[in-house]
N, C-alpha and C positions, 0 to 999 in steps of 0.2 A: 504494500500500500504506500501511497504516498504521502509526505505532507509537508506541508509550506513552510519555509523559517524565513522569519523578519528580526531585522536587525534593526538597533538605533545605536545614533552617538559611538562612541569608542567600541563597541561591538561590532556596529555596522566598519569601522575603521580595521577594526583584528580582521573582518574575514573578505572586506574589501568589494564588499555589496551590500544592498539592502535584502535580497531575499536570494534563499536556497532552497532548490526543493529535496528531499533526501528521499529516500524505499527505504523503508522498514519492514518487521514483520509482523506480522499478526503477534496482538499480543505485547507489544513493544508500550513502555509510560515514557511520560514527560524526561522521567530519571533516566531512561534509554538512552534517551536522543541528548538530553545534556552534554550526558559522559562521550557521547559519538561525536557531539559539536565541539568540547574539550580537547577531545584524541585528532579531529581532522583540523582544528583550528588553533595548534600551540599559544596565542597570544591570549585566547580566549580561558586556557586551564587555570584553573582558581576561581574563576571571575562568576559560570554561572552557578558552579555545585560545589557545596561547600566542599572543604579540603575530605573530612570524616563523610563524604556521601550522606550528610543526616538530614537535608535542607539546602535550601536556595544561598548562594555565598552572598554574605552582605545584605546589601536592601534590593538586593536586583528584585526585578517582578518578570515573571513569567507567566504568559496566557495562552491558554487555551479555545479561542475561537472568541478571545476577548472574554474572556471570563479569568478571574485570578485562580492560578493552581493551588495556592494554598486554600480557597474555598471550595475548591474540589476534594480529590485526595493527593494533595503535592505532590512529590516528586510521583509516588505509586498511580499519577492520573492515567489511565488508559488511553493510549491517541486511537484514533479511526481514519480511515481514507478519507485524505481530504483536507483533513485539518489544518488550522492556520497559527501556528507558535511565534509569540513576538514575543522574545527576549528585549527589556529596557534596562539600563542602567540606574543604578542608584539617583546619576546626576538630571534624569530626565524622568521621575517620577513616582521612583520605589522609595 
């Protein structure tokens, strides 16, 4: 399945666009795709998940179809084809 990544501010600058689309798999959470945007985006490790994997790093805000992950079930939120993940920085919102 597929789904959308939007970036803003210094994030959008680590990965040197506004939007990625990734293939995931069935089955894949929010915490999936972090740890995948981490490992293919070096500038970005640390920044969305925290160092102990327990939480979002910082104040970052991360959504799910515009909806806050943490009023989901954070990082454990289930993605579906389709989906739209905009990672914001602390400086722009979180």
């Amino acid at each position: 399945m597929e789904v959308e990544c939007r970036f803003f501010g210094p994030f959008r600058d680590a990965v040197e666009d506004t939007r990625v689309t990734l293939t995931v798999e069935a089955g894949a959470t929010c915490g999936d795709l972090l740890d995948r945007l981490e490992t293919r985006y070096p500038e970005l490790d640390g920044r969305l998940v925290d160092t102990d994997d327990d939480g979002l790093a910082g104040s970052t805000v991360v959504t799910r179809n515009k909806t806050d992950i943490r009023h989901l079930d954070g990082l454990e939120t289930a993605l579906s084809d389709g989906d739209v993940i905009r990672a914001i920085p602390s400086v722009y919102g979180g």
